[in-house]
C-alpha positions in Angstrom: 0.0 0.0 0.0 2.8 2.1 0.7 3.8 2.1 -3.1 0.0 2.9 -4.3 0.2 6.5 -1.3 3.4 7.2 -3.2 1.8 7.0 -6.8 -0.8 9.4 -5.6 1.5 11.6 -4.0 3.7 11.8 -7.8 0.3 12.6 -9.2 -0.4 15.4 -7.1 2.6 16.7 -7.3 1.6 18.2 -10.7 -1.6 19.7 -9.3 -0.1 21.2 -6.2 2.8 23.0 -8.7 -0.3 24.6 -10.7 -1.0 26.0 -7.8 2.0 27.8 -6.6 3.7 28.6 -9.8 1.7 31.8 -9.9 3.3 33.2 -6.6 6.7 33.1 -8.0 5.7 35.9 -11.1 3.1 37.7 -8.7 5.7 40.3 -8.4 6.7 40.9 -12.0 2.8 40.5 -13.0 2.4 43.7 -10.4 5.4 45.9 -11.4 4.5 45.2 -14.8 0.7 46.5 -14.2 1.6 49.7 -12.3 3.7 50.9 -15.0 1.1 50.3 -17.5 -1.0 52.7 -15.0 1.4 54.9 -14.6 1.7 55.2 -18.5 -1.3 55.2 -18.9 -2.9 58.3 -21.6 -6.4 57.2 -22.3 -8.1 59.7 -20.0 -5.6 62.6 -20.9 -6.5 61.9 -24.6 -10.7 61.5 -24.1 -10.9 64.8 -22.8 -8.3 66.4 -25.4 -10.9 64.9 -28.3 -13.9 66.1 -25.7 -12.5 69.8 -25.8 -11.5 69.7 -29.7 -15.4 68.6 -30.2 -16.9 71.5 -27.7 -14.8 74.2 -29.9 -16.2 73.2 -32.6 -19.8 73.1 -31.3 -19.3 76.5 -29.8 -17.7 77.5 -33.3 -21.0 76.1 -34.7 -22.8 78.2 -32.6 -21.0 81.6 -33.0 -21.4 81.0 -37.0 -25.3 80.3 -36.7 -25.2 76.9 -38.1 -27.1 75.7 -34.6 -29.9 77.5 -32.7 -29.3 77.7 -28.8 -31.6 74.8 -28.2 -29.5 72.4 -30.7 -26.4 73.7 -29.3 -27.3 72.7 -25.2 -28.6 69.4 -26.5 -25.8 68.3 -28.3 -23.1 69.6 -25.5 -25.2 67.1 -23.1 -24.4 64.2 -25.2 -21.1 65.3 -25.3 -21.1 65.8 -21.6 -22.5 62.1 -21.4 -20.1 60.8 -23.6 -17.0 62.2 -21.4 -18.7 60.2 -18.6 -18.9 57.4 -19.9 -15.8 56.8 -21.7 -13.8 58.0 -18.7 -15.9 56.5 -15.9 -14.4 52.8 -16.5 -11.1 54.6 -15.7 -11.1 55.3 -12.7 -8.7 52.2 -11.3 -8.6 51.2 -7.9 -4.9 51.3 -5.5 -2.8 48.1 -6.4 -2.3 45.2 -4.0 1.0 44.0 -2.4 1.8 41.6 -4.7 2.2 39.2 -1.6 -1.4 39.5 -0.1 -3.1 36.1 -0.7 -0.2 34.1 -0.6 -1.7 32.3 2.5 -4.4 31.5 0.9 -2.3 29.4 -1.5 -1.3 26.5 0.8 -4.7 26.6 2.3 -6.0 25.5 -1.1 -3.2 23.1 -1.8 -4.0 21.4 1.8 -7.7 21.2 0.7 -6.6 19.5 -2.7 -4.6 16.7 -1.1 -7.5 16.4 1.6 -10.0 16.2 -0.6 -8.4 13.4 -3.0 -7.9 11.2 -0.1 -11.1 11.2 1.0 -12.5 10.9 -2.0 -10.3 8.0 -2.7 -11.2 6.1 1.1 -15.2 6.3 -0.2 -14.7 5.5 -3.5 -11.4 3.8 -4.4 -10.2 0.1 -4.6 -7.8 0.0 -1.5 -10.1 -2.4 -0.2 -9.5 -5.1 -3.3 -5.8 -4.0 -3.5 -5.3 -5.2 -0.3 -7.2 -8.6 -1.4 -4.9 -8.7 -4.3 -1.8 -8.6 -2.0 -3.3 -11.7 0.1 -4.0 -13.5 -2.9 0.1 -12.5 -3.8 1.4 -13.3 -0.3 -0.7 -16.7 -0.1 1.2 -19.8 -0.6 -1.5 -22.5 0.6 -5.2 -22.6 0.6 -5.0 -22.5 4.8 -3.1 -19.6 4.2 -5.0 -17.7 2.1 -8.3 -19.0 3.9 -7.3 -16.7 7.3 -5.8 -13.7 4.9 -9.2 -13.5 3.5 -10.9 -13.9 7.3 -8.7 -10.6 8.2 -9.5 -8.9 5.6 -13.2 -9.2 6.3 -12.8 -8.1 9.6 -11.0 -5.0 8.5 -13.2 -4.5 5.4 -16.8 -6.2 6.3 -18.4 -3.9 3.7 -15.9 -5.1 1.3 -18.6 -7.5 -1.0 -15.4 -9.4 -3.0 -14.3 -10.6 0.4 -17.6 -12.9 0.9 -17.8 -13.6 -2.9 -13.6 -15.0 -2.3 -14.5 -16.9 0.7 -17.8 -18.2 0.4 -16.9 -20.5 -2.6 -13.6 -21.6 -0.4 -15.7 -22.5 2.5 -18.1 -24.4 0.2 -15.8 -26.4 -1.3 -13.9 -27.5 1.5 -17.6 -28.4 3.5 -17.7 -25.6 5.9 -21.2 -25.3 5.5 -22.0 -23.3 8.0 -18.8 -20.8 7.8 -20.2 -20.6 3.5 -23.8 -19.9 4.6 -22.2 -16.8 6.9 -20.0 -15.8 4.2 -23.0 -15.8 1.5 -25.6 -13.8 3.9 -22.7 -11.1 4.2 -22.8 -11.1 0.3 -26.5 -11.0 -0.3 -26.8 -8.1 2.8 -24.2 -5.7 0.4 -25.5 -6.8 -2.9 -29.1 -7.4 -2.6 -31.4 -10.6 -2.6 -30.2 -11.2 -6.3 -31.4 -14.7 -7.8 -28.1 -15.5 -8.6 -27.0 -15.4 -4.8 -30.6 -16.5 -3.6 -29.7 -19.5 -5.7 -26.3 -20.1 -4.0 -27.9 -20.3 -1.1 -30.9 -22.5 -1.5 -28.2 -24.8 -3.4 -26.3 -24.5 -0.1 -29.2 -25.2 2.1 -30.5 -28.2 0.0 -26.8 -30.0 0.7 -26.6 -28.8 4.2 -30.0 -30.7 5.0 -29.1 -34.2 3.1 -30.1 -33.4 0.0 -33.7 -32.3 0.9 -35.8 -29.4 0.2 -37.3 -28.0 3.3 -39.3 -25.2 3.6 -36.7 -23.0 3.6 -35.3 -24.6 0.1 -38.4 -24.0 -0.9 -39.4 -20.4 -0.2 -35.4 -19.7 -1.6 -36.2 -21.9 -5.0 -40.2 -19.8 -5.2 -37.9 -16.5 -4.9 -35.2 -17.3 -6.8 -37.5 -18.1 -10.0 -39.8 -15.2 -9.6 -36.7 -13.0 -9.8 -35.3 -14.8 -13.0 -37.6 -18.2 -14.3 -34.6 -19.7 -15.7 -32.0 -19.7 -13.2 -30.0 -22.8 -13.8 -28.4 -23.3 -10.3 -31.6 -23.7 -9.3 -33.0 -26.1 -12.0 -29.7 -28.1 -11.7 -30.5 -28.6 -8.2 -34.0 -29.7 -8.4 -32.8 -32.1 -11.0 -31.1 -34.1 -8.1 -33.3 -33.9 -6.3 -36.2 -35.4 -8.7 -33.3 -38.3 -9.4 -32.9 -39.0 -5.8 -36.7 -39.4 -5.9 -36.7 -41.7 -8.9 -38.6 -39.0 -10.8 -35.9 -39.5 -13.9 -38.1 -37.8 -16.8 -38.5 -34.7 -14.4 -34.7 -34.9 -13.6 -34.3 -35.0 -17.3 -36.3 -32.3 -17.8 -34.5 -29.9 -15.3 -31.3 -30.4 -16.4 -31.5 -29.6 -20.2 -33.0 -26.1 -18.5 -30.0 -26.0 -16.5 -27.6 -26.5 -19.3 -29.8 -24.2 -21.8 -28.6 -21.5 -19.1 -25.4 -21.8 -18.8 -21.9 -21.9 -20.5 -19.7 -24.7 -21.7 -18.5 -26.1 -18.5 -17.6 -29.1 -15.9 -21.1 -28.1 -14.3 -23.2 -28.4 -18.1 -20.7 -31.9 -18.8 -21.3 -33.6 -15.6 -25.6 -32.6 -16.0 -25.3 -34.3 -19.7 -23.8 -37.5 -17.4 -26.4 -37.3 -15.2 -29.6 -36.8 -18.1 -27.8 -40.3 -20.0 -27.8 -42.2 -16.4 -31.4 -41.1 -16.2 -32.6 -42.0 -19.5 -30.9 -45.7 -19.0 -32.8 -45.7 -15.8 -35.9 -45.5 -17.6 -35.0 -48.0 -19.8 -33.9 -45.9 -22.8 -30.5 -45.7 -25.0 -28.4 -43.5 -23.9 -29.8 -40.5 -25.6 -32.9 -42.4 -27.6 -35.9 -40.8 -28.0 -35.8 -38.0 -24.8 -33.1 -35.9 -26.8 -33.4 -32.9 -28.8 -30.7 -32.8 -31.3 -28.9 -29.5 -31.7 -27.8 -28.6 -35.1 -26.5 -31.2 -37.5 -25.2 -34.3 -36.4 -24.6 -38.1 -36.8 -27.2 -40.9 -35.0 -24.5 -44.0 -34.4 -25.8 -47.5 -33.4 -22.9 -49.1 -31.0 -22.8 -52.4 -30.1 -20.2 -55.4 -28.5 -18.6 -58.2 -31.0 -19.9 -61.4 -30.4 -15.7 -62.8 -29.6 -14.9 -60.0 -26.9 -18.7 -60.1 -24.8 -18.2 -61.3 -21.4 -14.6 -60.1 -20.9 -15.2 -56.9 -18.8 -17.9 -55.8 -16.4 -21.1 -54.5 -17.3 -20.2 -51.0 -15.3 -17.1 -50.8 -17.6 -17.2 -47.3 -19.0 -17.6 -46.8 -23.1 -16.7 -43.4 -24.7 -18.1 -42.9 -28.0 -16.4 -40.1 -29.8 -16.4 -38.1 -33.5 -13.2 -36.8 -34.8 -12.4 -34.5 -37.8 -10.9 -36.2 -40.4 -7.5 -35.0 -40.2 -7.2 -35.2 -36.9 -5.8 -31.7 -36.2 -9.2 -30.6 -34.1 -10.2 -31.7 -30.0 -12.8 -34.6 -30.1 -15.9 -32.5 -32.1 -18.3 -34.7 -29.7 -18.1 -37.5 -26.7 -20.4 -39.4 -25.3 -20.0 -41.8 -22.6 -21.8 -45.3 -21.4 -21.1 -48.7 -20.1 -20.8 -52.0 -21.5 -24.7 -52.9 -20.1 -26.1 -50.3 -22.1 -24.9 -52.0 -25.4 -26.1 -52.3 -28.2 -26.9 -48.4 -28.0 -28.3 -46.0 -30.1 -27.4 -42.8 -29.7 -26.9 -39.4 -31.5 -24.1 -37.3 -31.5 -24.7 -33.6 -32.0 -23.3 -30.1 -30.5 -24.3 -30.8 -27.2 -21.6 -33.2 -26.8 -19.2 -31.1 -27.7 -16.2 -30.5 -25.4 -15.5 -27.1 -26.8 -16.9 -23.9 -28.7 -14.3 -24.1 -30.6 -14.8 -27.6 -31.5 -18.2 -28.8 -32.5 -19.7 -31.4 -35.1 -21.5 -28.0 -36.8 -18.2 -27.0 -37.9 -17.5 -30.0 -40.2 -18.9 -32.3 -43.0 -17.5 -35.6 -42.0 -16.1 -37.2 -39.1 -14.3 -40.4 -38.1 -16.4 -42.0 -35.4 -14.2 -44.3 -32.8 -15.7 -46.3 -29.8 -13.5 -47.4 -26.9 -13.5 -49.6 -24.1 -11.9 -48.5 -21.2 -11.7 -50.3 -17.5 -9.1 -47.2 -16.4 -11.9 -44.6 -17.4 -9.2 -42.3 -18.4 -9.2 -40.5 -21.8 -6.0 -41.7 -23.5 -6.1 -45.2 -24.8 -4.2 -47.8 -22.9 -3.0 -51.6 -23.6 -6.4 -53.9 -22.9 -8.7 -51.1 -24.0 -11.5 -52.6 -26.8 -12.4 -50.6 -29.8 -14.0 -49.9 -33.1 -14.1 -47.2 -35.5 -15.9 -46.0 -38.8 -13.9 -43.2 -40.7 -15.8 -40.8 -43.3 -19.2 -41.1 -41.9 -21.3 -37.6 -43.1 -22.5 -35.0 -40.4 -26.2 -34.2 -41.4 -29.6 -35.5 -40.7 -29.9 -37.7 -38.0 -33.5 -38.6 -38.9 -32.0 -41.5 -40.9 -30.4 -45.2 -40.5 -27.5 -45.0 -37.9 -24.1 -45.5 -38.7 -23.3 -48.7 -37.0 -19.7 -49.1 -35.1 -18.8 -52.7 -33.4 -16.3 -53.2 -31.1 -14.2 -55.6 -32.3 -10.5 -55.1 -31.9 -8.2 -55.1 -28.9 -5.3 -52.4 -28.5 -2.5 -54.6 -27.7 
């Protein structure tokens, strides 16, 4: 902090020399005006024209060129006009050229006052000083109790809560995260956002339940925004929990329509294919809505390799570009029980934005086995692939894939 005071005092330097540099010619600026008075002809020469004007009135007058009455009206507008062009003359006794100097640092003091204050009520100290906890840090602990000192110092402060409140969350501190979050919402507002947050927060703290208190948080949160998905992602769990898989379904395509291309959106498409195999659907038959074009694959198990590996064995289906220069364009995953499968593979699957089926015309579809569940291929992982199959309508037969080979 001791850098940013010195900043400010450089940048007032500029502000506080603006201010003084007129002392130093105060004294020239006076000699230089007192000698202009003293020089000074303009009145001598208004009444030398005045005089040359009433001699030649008075000339007029003597000649008969003017009656009386012409002549006394036209010497009162000559009167007049003395009057007025010498009355802005008359100029007032100089000042000491040092008179008001103390009003100078008076000013200058004001200036520097004034920026401070301004800056305490509407500055950033409060987040620099975040930023230099965040710097100092070296461990989660340790950044955990810089954080807790800077809310005591800065209560008000609402980036604190929004720092710790996810830190407390995550490492289930429950109660600590439900403190730091009604801080937040107290500063900012009952915004649906955070209302959400906290009936997501409430719905884990009591077991995956939605009390009453859920409740009148979820009947808030979706008057203030209809679609928020934090809170239709956790009513989807909790309609799964209750077997209820076509309204678990149903909440979490709402959940992923708003939001972005995340863990959060890849872990709800997870949960949505679990559900739809819970009802006794393919993976992705029938309750999808494709998005965009795409390519409707049939996978299924070669006869000579069934019975080798577990029915919970995990099966990634994935489209490639055919060059191979791209991220996977699309993944899907399933086990070994849900073969065969039919399934179709669109932009929802895709990993990336900057990676999607839409982008391409063909693709080179490849199906693995895996018992590690990681995504590289490994020695004992099963497999089949189909190269050059068109991205389009997926209204038509499927492009079958069988697992058939071994990678040794």
């Amino acid at each position: 902090m001791i850098e940013l005071w010195l900043a400010f005092a450089l940048l007032l330097l500029p502000a506080l020399w603006l201010l003084i540099a007129p002392l130093r010619r105060a004294r020239l600026v006076h000699d230089a005006q007192r000698n202009f008075e003293a020089n000074d002809k303009a009145t001598e020469q208004n009444v030398a024209i005045y005089e040359r004007r009433l001699a030649s009135l008075e000339a007029a007058l003597e000649r008969g060129d003017i009656d009386q009455t012409r002549y006394a009206e036209d010497r009162l507008d000559l009167d007049r006009s003395l009057l007025e062009d010498t009355e802005g003359l008359v100029q007032r006794p100089l000042q000491a050229p040092a008179v008001g100097r103390l009003v100078v640092p008076v000013i200058a003091v004001a200036v520097v006052a004034a920026a401070v204050f301004w800056y305490q009520q509407h500055g950033a100290e409060g987040d620099l000083a975040l930023f230099d906890t965040f710097q100092q840090s070296e461990s989660l602990p340790e950044l955990m109790k810089g954080l807790e000192q800077q809310a005591q110092s800065q209560p008000q402060n609402a980036n604190v809560w929004a720092l710790l409140f996810p830190i407390y969350r995550d490492s289930g501190q429950g109660e600590a995260a439900l403190h730091a979050l009604d801080n937040l919402i107290a500063i900012e507002g009952r915004n649906p956002s955070l209302l959400a947050q906290k009936a997501q927060l409430k719905f884990f703290m009591a077991e995956r339940n939605v009390t009453d208190e859920v409740q009148a948080l979820i009947d808030e949160t979706l008057r203030g925004n209809p679609s928020e998905p934090t809170i239709h992602a956790m009513l989807g769990v909790h309609a799964f929990d209750n077997s209820e898989f076509e309204e678990a379904i149903d909440y979490w395509r709402r959940a992923i329509a708003g939001m972005g291309e995340s863990a959060t959106t890849e872990a709800l498409r997870e949960g949505i294919q679990i559900a739809q195999v819970r009802l006794g659907l393919p993976s992705e038959a029938g309750q999808a809505v494709p998005q965009g074009p795409g390519v409707h694959v049939s996978v299924s198990l070669d006869e000579s390799l069934q019975g080798r590996l577990g029915d919970d064995t995990q099966v990634f289906v994935v489209a490639r570009d055919m060059a191979g220069e791209l991220p996977p364009l699309a993944v899907a995953r399933l086990t070994l029980g849900d073969l065969p499968a039919t399934l179709v593979l669109d932009d929802r699957h895709a990993m990336s934005e900057a990676a999607m089926l839409s982008q391409v015309s063909e693709v080179r579809l490849l199906v693995r086995v895996t018992q590690s569940g990681n995504a590289t291929p490994e020695a004992g992982d099963m497999y089949g692939d189909v190269g050059s199959v068109a991205v389009g309508d997926v209204d038509g037969d499927p492009v079958e894939v069988i697992i058939d080979r071994i990678i040794e």
